[in-house]
N, C-alpha and C positions, 0 to 999 in steps of 0.2 A: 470641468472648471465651473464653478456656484456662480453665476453670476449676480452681481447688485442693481439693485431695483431700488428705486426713490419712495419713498413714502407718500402713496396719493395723496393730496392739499385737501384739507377738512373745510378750509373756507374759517376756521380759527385762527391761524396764523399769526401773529405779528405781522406790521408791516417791516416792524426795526427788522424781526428775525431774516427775514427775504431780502431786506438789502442789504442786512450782515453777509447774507452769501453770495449776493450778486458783488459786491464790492469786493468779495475774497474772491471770485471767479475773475473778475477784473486785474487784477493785482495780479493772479496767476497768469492771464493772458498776457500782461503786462511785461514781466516777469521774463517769462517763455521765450516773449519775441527780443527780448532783450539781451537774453544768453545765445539764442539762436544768432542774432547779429554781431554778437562781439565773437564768434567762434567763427559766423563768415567770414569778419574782416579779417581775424586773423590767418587764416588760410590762404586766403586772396594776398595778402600779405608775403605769409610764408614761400607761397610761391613767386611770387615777384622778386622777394630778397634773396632766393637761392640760384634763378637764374643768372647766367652771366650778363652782365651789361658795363662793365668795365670803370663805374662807377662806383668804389668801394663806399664812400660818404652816404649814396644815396640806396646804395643797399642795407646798410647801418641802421639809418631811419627806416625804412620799410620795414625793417625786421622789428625796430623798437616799436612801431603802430600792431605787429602783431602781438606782440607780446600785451602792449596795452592793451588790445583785443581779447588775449583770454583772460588776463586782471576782470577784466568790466566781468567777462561771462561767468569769472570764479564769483565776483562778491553777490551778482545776478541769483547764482546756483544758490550762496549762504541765504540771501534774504528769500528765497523760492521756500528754503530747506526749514527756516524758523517760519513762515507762514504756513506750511504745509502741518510742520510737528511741533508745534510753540517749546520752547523748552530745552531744544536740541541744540543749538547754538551755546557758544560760551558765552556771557557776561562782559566781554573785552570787547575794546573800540575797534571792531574788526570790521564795521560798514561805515560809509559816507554819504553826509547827508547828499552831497554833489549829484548821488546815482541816485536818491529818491528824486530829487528839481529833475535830473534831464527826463526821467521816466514821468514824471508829474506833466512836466510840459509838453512832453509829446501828446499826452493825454488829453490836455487842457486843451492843444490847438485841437484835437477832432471832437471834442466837446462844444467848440466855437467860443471858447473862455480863454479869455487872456488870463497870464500866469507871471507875476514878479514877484521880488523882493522886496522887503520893507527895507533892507538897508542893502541897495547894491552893492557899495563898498566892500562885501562878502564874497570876496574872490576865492576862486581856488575848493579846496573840499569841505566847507562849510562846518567845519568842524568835526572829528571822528565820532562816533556813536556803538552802540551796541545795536544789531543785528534786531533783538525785538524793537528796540525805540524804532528804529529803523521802516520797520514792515509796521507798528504802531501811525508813524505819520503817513507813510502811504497809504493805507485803511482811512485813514480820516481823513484828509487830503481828497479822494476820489469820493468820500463822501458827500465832500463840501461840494466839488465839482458835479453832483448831480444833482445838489440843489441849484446849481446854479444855471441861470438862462444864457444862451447863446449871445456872444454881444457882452456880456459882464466881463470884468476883473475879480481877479481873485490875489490879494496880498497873502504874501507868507511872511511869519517872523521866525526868527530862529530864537532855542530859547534852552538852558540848559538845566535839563533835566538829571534824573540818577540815571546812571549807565551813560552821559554823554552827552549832546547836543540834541536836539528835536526840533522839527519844524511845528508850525500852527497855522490855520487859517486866521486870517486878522478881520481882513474884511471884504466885502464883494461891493461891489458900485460898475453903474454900468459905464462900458468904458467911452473915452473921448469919439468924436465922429471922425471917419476917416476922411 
């Protein structure tokens, strides 16, 4: 088996180019731990709802959390699958922006960056999108967040683009004291 070897750094580089792939390296860690968790719960899940417990309602729900479990880890796999092979994905509102925000904020908080909405009132899945828009505002999004300092805010608006809804960075202010 050939193995791959990285190309030694000339010291020419871009900086854009190196945080293009550190941001795609992110995205994929991202990603990863993302489907990896919605596959835990759902198993954890799975088996809780097939045990007996004599609770038919409350094994009903268990079962629907798993299932939600592998939802999240399937659309997790799409946005993994068009960042990995841009292209591959169809054109249809097949991702939510909802799964970029929870993945962005997870993110935000171990950045030490707060993370909201311009318009909270944005309940629910923030509108359907297409899979690149999708992996588009995460890329930029985690962009924003490593410009950003520990302590700051970072606004997102939603905004709609072709293929769907999109998020953007609006603005960063450093946030209130606690």
């Amino acid at each position: 088996m050939s193995e791959r070897r990285k190309a030694a750094a000339t010291g020419t580089e871009t900086r854009d180019a190196a945080g293009n792939d550190e941001r795609r390296q992110t995205a994929i860690a991202v990603l990863l731990h993302r489907v990896s968790g919605g596959l835990n719960n759902a198993a954890m899940a799975f088996e809780l709802g097939i045990a007996p417990s004599g609770d038919a309602d409350a094994s009903q729900r268990v079962l629907r959390a798993g299932l939600a479990g592998v939802g999240q880890a399937a659309r997790a796999t799409t946005l993994l699958g068009e960042l990995l092979m841009p292209g591959t994905t169809n054109s249809e509102s097949q991702a939510r922006l909802s799964d970029v925000v929870d993945l962005l904020r997870s993110r935000a908080a171990q950045c030490g960056v707060g993370l909201r909405l311009e318009d909270e009132s944005l309940q629910g899945e923030y509108g359907p999108t297409s899979a690149a828009n999708a992996v588009a505002a995460l890329l930029d999004i985690i962009a924003a967040l490593e410009r950003a300092v520990p302590g700051e805010s970072l606004s997102l608006a939603i905004a709609q683009v072709r293929g769907g809804a999109s998020l953007r960075a609006t603005t960063v202010a450093s946030a209130p004291p606690r």
